[in-house]
RODO-2510 file (C-alpha; in nm, 4 decimals, decimal comma):
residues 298
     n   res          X          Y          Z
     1     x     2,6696    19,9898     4,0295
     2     x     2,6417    19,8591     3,6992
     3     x     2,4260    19,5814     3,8225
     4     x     2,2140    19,8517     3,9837
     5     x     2,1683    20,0760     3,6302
     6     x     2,0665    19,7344     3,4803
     7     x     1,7743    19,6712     3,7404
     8     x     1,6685    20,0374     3,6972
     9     x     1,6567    20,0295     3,3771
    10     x     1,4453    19,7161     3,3547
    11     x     1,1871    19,8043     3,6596
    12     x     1,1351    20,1534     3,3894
    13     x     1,0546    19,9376     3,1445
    14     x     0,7742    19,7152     3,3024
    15     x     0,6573    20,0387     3,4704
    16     x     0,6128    20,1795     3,0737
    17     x     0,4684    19,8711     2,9732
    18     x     0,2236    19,8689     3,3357
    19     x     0,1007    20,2228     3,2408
    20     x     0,0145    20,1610     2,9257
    21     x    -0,1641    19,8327     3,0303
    22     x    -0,3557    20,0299     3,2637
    23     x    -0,4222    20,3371     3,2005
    24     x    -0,5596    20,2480     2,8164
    25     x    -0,7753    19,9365     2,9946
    26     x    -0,9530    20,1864     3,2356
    27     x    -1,0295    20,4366     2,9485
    28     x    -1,1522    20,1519     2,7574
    29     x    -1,4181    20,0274     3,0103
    30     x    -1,5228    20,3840     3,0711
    31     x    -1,5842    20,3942     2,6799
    32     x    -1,7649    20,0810     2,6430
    33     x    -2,0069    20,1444     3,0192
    34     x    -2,1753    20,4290     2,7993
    35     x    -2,4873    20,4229     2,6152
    36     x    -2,5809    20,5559     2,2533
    37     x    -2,8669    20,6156     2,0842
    38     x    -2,8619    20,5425     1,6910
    39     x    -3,1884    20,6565     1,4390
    40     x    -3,1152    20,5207     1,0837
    41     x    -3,3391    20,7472     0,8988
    42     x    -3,2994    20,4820     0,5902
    43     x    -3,4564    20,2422     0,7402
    44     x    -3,6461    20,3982     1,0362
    45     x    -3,4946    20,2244     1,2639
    46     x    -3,3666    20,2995     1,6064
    47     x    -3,1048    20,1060     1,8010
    48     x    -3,0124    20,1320     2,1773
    49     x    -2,6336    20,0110     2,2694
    50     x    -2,5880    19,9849     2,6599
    51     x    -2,2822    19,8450     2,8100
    52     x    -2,0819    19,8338     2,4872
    53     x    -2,3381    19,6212     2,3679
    54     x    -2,6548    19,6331     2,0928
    55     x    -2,8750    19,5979     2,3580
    56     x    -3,2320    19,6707     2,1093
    57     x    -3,4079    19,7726     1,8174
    58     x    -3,7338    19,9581     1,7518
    59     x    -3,9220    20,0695     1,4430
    60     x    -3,9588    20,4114     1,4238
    61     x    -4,1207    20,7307     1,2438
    62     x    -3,9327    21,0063     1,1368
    63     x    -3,9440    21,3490     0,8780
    64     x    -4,1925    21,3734     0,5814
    65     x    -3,9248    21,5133     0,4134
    66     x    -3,5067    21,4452     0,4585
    67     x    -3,4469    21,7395     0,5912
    68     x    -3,7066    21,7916     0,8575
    69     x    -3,5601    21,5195     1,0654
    70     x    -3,1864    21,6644     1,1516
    71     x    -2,9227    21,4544     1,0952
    72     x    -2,5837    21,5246     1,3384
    73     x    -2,4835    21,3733     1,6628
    74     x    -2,7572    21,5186     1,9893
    75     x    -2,7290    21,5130     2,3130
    76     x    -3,0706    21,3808     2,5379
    77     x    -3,1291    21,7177     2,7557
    78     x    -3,4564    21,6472     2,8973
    79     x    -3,6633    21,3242     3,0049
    80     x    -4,0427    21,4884     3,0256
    81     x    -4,3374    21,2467     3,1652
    82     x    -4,6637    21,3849     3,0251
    83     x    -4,5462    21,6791     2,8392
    84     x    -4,8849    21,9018     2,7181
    85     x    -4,8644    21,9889     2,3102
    86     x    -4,8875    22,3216     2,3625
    87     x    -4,9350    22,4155     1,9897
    88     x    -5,3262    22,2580     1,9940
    89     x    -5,2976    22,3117     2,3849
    90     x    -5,3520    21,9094     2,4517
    91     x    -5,2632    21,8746     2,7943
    92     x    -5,0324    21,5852     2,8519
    93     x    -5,1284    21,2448     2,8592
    94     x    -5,4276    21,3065     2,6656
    95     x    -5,5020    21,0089     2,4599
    96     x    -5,5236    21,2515     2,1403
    97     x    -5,1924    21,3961     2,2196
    98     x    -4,9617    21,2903     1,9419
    99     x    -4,6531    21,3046     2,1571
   100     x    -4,7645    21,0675     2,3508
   101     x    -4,6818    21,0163     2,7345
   102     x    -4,3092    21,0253     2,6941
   103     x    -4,0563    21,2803     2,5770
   104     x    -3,7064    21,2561     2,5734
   105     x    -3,5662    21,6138     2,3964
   106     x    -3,2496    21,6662     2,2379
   107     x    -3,0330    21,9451     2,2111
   108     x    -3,0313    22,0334     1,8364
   109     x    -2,8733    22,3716     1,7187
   110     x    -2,9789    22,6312     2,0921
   111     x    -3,3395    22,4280     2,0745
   112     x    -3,2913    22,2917     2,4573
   113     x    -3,4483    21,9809     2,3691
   114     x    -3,7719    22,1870     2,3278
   115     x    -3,8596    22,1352     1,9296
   116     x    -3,6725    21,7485     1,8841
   117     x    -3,7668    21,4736     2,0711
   118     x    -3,7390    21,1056     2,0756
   119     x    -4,1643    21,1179     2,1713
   120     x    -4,4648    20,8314     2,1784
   121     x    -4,7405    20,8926     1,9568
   122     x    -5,1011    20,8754     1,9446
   123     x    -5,1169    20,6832     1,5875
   124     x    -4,9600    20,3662     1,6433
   125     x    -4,9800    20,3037     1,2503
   126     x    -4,7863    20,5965     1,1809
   127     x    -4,4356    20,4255     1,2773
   128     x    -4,2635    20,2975     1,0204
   129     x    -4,3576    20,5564     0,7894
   130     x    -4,1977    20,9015     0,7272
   131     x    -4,4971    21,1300     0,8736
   132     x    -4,3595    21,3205     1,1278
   133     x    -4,2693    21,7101     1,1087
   134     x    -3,8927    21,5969     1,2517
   135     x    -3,9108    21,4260     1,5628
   136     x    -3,8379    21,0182     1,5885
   137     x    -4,1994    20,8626     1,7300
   138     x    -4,1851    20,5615     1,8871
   139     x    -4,4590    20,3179     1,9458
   140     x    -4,6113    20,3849     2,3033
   141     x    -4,5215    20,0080     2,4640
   142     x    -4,1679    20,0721     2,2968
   143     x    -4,0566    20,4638     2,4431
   144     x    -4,2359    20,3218     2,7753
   145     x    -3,9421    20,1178     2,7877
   146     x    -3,6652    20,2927     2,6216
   147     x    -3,7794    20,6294     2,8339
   148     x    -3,6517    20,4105     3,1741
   149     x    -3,3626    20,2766     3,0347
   150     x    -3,2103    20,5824     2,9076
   151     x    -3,0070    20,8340     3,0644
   152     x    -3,0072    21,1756     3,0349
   153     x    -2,6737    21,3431     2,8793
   154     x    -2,7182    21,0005     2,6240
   155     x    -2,6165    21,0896     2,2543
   156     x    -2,8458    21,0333     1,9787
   157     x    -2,6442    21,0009     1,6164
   158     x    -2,8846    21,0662     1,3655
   159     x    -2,8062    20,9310     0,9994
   160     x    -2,9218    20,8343     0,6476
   161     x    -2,6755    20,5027     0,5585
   162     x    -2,6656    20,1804     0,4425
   163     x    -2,4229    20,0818     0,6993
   164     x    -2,4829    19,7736     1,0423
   165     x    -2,5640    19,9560     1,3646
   166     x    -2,2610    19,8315     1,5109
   167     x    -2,0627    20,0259     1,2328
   168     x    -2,2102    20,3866     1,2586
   169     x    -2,1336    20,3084     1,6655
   170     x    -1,7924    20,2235     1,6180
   171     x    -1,7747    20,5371     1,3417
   172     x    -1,8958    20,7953     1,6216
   173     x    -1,6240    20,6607     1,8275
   174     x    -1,8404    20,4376     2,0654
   175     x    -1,6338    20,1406     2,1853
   176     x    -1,8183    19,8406     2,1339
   177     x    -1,7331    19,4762     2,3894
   178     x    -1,4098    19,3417     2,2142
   179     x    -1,3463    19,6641     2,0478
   180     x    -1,1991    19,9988     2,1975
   181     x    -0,8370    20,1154     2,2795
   182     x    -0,5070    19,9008     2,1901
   183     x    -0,3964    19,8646     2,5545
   184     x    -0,0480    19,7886     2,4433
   185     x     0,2776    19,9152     2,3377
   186     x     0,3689    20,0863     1,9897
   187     x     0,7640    20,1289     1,9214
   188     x     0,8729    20,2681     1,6197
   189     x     1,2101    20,1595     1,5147
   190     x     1,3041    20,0335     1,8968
   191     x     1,1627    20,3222     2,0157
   192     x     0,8741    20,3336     2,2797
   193     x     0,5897    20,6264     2,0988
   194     x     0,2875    20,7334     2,2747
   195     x     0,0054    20,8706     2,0837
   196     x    -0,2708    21,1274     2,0880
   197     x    -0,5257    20,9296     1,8712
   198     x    -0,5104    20,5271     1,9881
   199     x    -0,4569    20,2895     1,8232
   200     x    -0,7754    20,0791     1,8082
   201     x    -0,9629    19,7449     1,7781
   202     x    -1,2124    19,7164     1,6055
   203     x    -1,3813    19,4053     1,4268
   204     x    -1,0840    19,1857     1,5812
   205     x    -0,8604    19,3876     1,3893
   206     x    -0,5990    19,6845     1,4761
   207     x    -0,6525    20,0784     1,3060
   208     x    -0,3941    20,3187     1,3012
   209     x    -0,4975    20,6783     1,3117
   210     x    -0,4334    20,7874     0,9271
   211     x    -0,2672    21,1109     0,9898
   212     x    -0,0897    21,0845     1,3151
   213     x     0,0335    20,7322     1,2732
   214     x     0,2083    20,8330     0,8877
   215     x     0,3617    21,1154     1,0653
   216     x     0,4858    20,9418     1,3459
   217     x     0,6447    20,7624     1,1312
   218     x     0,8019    21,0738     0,9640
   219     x     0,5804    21,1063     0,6486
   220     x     0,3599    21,3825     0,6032
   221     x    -0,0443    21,3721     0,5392
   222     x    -0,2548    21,6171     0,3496
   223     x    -0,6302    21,5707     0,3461
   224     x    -0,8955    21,6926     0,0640
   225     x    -1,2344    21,7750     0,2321
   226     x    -1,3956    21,8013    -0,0498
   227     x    -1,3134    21,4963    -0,2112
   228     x    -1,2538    21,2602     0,1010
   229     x    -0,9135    21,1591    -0,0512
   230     x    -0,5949    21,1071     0,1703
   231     x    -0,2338    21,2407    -0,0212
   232     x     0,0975    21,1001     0,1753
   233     x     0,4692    21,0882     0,1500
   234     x     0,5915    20,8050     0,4349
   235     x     0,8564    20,5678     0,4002
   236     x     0,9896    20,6732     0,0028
   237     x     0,6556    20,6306    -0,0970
   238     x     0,3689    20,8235    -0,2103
   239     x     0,0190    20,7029    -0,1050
   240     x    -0,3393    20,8172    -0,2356
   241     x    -0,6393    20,6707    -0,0836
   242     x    -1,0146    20,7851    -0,0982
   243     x    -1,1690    20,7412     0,2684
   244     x    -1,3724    20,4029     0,3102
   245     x    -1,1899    20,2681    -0,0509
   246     x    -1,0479    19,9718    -0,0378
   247     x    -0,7336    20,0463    -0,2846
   248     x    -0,5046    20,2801    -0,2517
   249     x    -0,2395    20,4157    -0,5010
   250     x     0,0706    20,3511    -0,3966
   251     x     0,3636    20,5050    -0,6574
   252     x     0,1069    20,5544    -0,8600
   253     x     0,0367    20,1360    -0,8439
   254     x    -0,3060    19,9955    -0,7380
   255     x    -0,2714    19,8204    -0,4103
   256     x    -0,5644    19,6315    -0,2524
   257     x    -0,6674    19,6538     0,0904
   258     x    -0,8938    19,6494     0,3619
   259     x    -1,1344    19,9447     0,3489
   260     x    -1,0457    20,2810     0,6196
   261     x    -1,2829    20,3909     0,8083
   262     x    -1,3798    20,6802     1,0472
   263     x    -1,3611    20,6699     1,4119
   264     x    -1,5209    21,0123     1,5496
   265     x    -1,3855    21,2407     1,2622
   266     x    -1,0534    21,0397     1,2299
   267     x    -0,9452    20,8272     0,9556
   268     x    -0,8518    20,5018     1,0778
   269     x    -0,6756    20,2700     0,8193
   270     x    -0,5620    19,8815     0,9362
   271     x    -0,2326    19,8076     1,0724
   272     x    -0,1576    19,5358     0,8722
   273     x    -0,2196    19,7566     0,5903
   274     x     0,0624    19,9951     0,6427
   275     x     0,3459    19,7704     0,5924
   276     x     0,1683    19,7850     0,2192
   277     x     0,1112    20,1089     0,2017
   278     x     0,4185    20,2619     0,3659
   279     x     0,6795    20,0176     0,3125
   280     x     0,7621    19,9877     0,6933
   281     x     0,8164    19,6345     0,8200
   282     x     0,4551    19,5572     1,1294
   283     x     0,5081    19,3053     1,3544
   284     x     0,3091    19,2065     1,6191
   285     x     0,3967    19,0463     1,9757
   286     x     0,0652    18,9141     2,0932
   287     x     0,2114    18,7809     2,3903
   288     x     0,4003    19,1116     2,5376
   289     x     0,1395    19,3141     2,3738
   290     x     0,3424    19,4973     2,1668
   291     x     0,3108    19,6375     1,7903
   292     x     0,6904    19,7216     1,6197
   293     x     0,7232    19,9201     1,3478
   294     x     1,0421    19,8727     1,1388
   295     x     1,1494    20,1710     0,8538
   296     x     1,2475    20,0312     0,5313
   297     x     1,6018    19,9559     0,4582
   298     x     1,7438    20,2324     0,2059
***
């Protein structure tokens, strides 16, 4: 009987350590198969990802002014071949029709992709240049392709920054090849946790959800909107960090480390970085796949 408990008990365990394998690996290849669309309104630039991969770039035009161009995450509604400008009434496809052949619209605000588009042109000189009354132009040869590549139900993240292409990607929670979920196993003092937010890999490294991971570790989080500044209790300590900074205040001490960033609208800090930060002891078992997490002796 005892003999029996003991298998049990172990053929559990590998089934824990199976399901985590597998069910995280399937969510992360469903994450990375999808495309995004990204328009950097700094540098009028837009990128395609496909595959969990930067598949291109393309100059683009966008808003005369900031604002005209919306900034926000938009889903691709419509794919329209030809579509007439119906506020000169050019029928579509006319060479002086400055949408140009190819439409894609997005769903901005209850606009059903009717008012912003991803659109040709009929000024090829324009792109590049802020000109437009909000859409993104493209040049023709460029939305020829893009248009066929594309899927409808895409997202198109609109942004002003000064950060890569891969960055704002892995920021609006798109899982780029080598990056994604942790497909592992977290245990907090011996104990096997599951989480709501995953822990994740990005840039070769692990991040810890901010707010869940402190409290699953017993601390508590509160966050200041207004100032983007994280205020914890975890481990005997007390820990103040401004989102993206790469210091924190730790017992009122300065401590150094790699900068948080956002994943969707979470605040992902690194896992090495806790053990700093918290006090708690992070080990990692590369081989079983496993990331321990050790309280602080009193």
């Amino acid at each position: 009987m005892k003999n029996l408990r003991k298998w049990m008990t172990a053929l559990t365990l590998v089934a824990l350590f199976v399901g985590s394998f597998s069910f995280a690996g399937a969510a992360q290849a469903a994450g990375s198969g999808e495309q995004l669309i990204i328009i950097n309104k700094k540098t009028n630039q837009l990128a395609f990802f496909d595959n969990g991969k930067l598949n291109s770039t393309f100059p683009v035009a966008t808003g005369k002014t900031k604002d005209l161009t919306p900034e926000g995450k938009f889903k691709i509604v419509n794919k329209i071949k030809n579509r007439p400008y119906y506020k000169d009434n050019i029928p579509g496809g006319d060479p002086r029709n400055p949408l140009g052949d190819r439409w894609m619209g997005l769903e901005v605000g209850s606009t059903y992709g009717t008012t912003y588009a991803i659109h040709g042109n009929n000024n090829e000189n324009s792109i590049g240049k802020y000109v437009s009354a909000g859409c993104i132009r493209m040049h023709m040869d460029d939305i020829h392709w893009l248009f066929d590549q594309v899927n409808k139900g895409t997202y198109a993240v609109i942004t002003s920054s000064s950060l890569s292409f891969e960055q704002i990607a892995a920021n609006n929670g798109y899982a780029l090849n080598g990056d994604g979920k942790f497909t592992g196993s977290v245990f907090v003092n011996g104990k096997l946790k599951t989480m709501d937010d995953e822990i994740m890999s990005i840039d070769s490294r692990l991040y810890m959800p901010l707010r869940e991971g402190f409290e699953m570790l017993g601390g508590t989080v509160n966050w200041n909107a207004k100032t983007m500044t994280v205020s914890a209790a975890v481990g005997g300590k007390t820990i103040v960090h401004k989102a993206k900074a790469k210091t924190a205040k730790v017992n009122g001490k300065s401590v150094n480390m790699t900068a948080s960033r956002f994943v969707g609208n979470k605040l992902y800090i690194p896992l090495r970085d806790v053990s700093k930060l918290s006090g708690y002891t992070v080990k990692w078992y590369g081989e079983e796949n496993v990331v321990s997490l050790i309280a602080p002796t009193k």
